[in-house]
ZANU-60452 format. One line per field, with one value per residue (C-alpha): residue number from 1; residue in one letter; x, y, z. Coordinates in Angstrom, 3 decimals. Layout:
BEGIN
num: (NUM;...)
residu: (A;...)
px: (X;...)
py: (Y;...)
pz: (Z;...)
END
This chain:
BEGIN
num: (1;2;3;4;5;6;7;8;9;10;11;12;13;14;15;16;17;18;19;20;21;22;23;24;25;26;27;28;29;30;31;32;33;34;35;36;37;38;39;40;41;42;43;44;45;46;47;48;49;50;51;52;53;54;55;56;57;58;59;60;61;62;63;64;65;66;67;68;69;70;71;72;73;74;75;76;77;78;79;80;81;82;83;84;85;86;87;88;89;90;91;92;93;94;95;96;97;98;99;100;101;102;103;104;105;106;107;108;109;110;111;112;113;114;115;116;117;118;119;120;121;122;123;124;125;126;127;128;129;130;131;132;133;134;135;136;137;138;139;140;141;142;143;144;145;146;147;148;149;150;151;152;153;154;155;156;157;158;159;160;161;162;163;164;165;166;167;168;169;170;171;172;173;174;175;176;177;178;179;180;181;182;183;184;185;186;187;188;189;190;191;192;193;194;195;196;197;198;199;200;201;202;203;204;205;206;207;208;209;210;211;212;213;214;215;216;217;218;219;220;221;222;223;224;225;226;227;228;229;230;231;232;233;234;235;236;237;238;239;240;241;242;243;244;245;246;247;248;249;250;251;252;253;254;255;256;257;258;259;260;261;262;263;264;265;266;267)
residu: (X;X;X;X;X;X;X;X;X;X;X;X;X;X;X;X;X;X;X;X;X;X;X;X;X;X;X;X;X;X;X;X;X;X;X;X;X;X;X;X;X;X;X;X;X;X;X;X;X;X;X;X;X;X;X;X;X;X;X;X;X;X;X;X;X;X;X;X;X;X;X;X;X;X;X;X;X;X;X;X;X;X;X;X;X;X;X;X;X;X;X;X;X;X;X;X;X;X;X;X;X;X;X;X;X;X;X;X;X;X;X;X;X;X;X;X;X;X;X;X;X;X;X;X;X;X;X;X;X;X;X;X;X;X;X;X;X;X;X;X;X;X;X;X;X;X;X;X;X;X;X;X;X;X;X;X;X;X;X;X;X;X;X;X;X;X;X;X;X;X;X;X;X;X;X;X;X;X;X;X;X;X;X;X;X;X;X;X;X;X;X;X;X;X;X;X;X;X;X;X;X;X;X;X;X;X;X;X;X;X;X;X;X;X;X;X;X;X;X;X;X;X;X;X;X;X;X;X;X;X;X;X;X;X;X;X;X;X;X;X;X;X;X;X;X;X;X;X;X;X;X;X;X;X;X;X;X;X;X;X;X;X;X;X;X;X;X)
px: (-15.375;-14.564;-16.939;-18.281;-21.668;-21.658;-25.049;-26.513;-29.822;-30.295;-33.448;-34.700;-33.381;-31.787;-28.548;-26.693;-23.715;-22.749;-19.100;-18.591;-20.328;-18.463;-14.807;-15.559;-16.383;-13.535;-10.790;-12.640;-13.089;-16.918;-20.248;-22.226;-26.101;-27.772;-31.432;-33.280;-36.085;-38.575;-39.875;-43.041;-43.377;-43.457;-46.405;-48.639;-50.176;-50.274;-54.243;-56.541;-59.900;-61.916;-60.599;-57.277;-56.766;-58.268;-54.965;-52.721;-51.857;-51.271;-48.672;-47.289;-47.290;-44.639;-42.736;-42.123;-41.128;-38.931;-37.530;-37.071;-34.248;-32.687;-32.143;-30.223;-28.217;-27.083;-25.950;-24.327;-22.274;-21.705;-20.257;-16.560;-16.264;-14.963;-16.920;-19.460;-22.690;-26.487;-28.997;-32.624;-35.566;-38.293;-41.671;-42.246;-45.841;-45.629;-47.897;-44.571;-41.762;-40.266;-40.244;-38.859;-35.905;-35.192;-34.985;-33.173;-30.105;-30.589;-27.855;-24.888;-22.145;-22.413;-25.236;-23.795;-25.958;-25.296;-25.770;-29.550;-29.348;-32.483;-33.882;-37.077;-36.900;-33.945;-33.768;-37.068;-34.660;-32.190;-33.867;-35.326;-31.797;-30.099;-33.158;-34.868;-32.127;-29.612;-27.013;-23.969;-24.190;-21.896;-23.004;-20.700;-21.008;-20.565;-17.497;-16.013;-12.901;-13.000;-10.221;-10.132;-6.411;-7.228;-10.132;-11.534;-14.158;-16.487;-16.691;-19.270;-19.367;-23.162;-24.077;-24.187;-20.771;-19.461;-21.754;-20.710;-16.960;-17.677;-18.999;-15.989;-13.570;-12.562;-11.762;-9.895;-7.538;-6.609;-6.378;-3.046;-4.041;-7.131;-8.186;-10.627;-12.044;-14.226;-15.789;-16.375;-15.088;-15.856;-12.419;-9.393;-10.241;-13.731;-11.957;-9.406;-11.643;-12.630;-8.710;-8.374;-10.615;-8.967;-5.655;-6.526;-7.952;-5.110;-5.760;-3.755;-6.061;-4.756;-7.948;-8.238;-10.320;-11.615;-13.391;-16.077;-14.802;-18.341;-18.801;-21.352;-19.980;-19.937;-18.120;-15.281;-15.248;-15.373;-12.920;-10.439;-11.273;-9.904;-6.519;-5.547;-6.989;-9.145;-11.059;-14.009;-15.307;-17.471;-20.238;-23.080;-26.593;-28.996;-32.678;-36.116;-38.953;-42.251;-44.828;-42.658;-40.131;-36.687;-35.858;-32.052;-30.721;-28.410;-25.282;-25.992;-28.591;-25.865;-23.382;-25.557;-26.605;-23.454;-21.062;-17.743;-16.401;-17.451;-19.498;-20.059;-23.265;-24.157;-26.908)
py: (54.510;51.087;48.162;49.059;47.123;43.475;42.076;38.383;36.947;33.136;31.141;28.341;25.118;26.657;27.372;30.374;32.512;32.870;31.523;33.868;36.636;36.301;35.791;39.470;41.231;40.007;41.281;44.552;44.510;45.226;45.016;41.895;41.898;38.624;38.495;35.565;34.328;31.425;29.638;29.627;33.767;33.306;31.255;34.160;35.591;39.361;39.441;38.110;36.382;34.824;31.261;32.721;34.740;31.502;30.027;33.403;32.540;29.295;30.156;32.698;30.512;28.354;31.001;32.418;28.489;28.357;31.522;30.323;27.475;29.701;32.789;29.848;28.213;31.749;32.837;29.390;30.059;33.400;32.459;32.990;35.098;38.853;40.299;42.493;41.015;41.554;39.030;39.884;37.287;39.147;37.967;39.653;38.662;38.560;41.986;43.465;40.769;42.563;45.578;44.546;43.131;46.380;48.151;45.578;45.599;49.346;50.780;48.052;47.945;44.955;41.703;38.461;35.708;31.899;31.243;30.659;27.318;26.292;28.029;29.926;31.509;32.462;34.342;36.123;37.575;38.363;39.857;42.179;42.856;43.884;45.665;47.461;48.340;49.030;47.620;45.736;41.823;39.087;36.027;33.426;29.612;26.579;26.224;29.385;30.720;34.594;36.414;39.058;39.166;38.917;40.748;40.498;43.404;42.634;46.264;47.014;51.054;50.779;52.565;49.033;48.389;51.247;51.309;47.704;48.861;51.565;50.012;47.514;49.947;49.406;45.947;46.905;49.673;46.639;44.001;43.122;42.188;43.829;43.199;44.871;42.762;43.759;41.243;41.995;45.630;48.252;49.740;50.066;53.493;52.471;51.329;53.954;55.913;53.569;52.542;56.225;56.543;53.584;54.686;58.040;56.010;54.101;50.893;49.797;48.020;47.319;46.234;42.934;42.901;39.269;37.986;35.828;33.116;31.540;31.647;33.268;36.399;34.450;31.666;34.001;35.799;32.649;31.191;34.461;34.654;31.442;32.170;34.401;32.754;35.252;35.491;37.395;38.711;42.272;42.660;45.112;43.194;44.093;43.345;44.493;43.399;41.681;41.359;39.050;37.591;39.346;39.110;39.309;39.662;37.094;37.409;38.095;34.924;33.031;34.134;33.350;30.098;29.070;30.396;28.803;31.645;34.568;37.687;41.002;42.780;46.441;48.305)
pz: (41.821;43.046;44.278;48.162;47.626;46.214;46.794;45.353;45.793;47.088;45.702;47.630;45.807;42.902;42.187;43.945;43.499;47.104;47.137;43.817;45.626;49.000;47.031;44.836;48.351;49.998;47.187;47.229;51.051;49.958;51.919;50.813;50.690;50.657;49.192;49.856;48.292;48.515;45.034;45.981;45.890;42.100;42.292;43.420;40.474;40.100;39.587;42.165;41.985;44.783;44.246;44.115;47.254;48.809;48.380;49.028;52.517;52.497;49.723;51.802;54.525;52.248;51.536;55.420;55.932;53.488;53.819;57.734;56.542;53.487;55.782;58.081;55.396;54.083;57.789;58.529;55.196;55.937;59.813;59.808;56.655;57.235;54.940;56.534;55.553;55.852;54.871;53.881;54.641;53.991;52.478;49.522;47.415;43.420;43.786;45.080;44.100;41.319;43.085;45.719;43.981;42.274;45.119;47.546;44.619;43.398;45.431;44.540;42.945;41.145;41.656;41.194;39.909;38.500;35.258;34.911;32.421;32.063;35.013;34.172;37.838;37.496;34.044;35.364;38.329;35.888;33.754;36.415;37.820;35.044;32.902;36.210;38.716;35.559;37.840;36.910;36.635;37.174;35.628;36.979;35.326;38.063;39.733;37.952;39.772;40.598;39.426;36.824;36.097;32.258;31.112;27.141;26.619;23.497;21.315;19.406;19.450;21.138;24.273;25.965;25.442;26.415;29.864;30.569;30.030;31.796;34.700;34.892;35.073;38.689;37.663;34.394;36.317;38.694;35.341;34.421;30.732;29.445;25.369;23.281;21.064;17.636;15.267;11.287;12.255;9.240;9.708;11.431;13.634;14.773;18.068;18.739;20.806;23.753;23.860;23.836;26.872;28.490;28.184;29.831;33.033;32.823;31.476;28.659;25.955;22.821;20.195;18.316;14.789;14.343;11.418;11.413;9.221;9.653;13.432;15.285;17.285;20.275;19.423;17.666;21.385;23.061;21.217;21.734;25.355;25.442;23.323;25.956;29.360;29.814;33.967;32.523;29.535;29.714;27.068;26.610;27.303;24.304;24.365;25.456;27.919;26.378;29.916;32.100;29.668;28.220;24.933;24.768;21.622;20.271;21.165;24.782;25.082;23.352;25.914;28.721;27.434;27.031;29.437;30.405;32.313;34.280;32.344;33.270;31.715;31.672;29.861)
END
């Protein structure tokens, strides 16, 4: 499998991923889908009242303005690229906004998305992209080049780790230095079998047992990922949903709060 669909989604005034998105579908020579979306469509609550629905038009009202000048941003960035590209505008309400966002990025490859800082929007799209559609996420910092010549893959033995590394495989087979990296490992073989599995799709991984030393888990791999220069670390995303809000677990919010290079998450 390789990477056909690349899609990211562009929020009003916040930041975007669009040169990172258009750079990954022009190595892959992949189709990019552009989701646009007003702020003001997460204003809409989900429940409606009288007083409420008084207010639901002009809100949407907002949203098919701003959605006007994003839509024409997106296109005017897009003009002269040869990437095939399509560009969705549509209005969605917050009765349907989540839903609509898992379907427009169901069928990709991979989403691409900045790093959401202190964004609340933007961890709430996120977290819908990557714990609804179950597709592959870039997270890519500011000003992060693309290139995934060096790859660092964070092992833990968990089903999340092994889907992430699973779904960067078309990467890794391209990589020219790929490292597996475990931290406070119990023993010496608890690797051997995702190298194993590597090795048989052709990637040659060899694995790296790291102690804490009394670091955090993401330091140590931010700290090796540096060591070796690597483009992009891949990392299982743990964590559950509470209502509207995603409770990653540590290492993954630590990651993402924190990020000073490209990350790929899988679950």
């Amino acid at each position: 499998m390789s990477m056909k669909t690349v899609s990211t989604i562009v929020i009003g005034d916040q930041p975007d991923a669009m040169e990172a998105a258009i750079a990954c579908a022009s190595t892959w020579s992949a189709h990019l889908d552009v989701v646009c979306l007003s702020g003001s469509q997460f204003e809409v609550p989900m429940i409606f009242s009288p007083d409420v629905a008084l207010g639901y038009e002009a809100i949407l009202n907002t949203a098919r303005s701003d959605l006007e000048e994003i839509e024409e941003r997106v296109l005017e960035r897009l003009r002269g690229e040869t990437v095939t590209s399509r560009v969705d505008a549509s209005v969605r309400s917050d009765g349907n906004l989540r839903a609509s966002l898992t379907e427009a990025c169901r069928y990709s490859d991979l989403v691409v998305l900045p790093s959401p800082d202190d964004s609340a929007v933007m961890k709430s799209v996120l977290e819908q992209i990557l714990y609804s559609s179950r597709v592959p996420l870039l997270v890519v910092p500011d000003d992060a080049a693309i290139s995934f010549d060096t790859i660092l893959l964070a092992w833990d033995e968990s089903e999340v780790a092994l889907a992430a590394i699973r779904a960067a495989l078309p990467l890794l087979r391209d990589a020219g230095t790929v490292e597996i990296v475990m931290v406070e490992s119990k023993g010496a073989t608890e690797g051997r079998d995702v190298a194993v599995m590597l090795e048989r799709q052709g990637v040659k991984a060899p694995l790296n047992v790291l102690p804490l030393s009394g670091r955090s888990v993401s330091d140590v791999l931010q700290g090796r990922a540096q060591e070796i220069g690597a483009d992009l670390i891949v990392m299982g995303a743990y964590g559950h949903r509470r209502l509207r809000e995603v409770l990653l677990g540590g290492v993954t919010r630590s990651m993402m709060e924190r990020p000073d290079r490209p990350l790929l998450l899988a679950r």
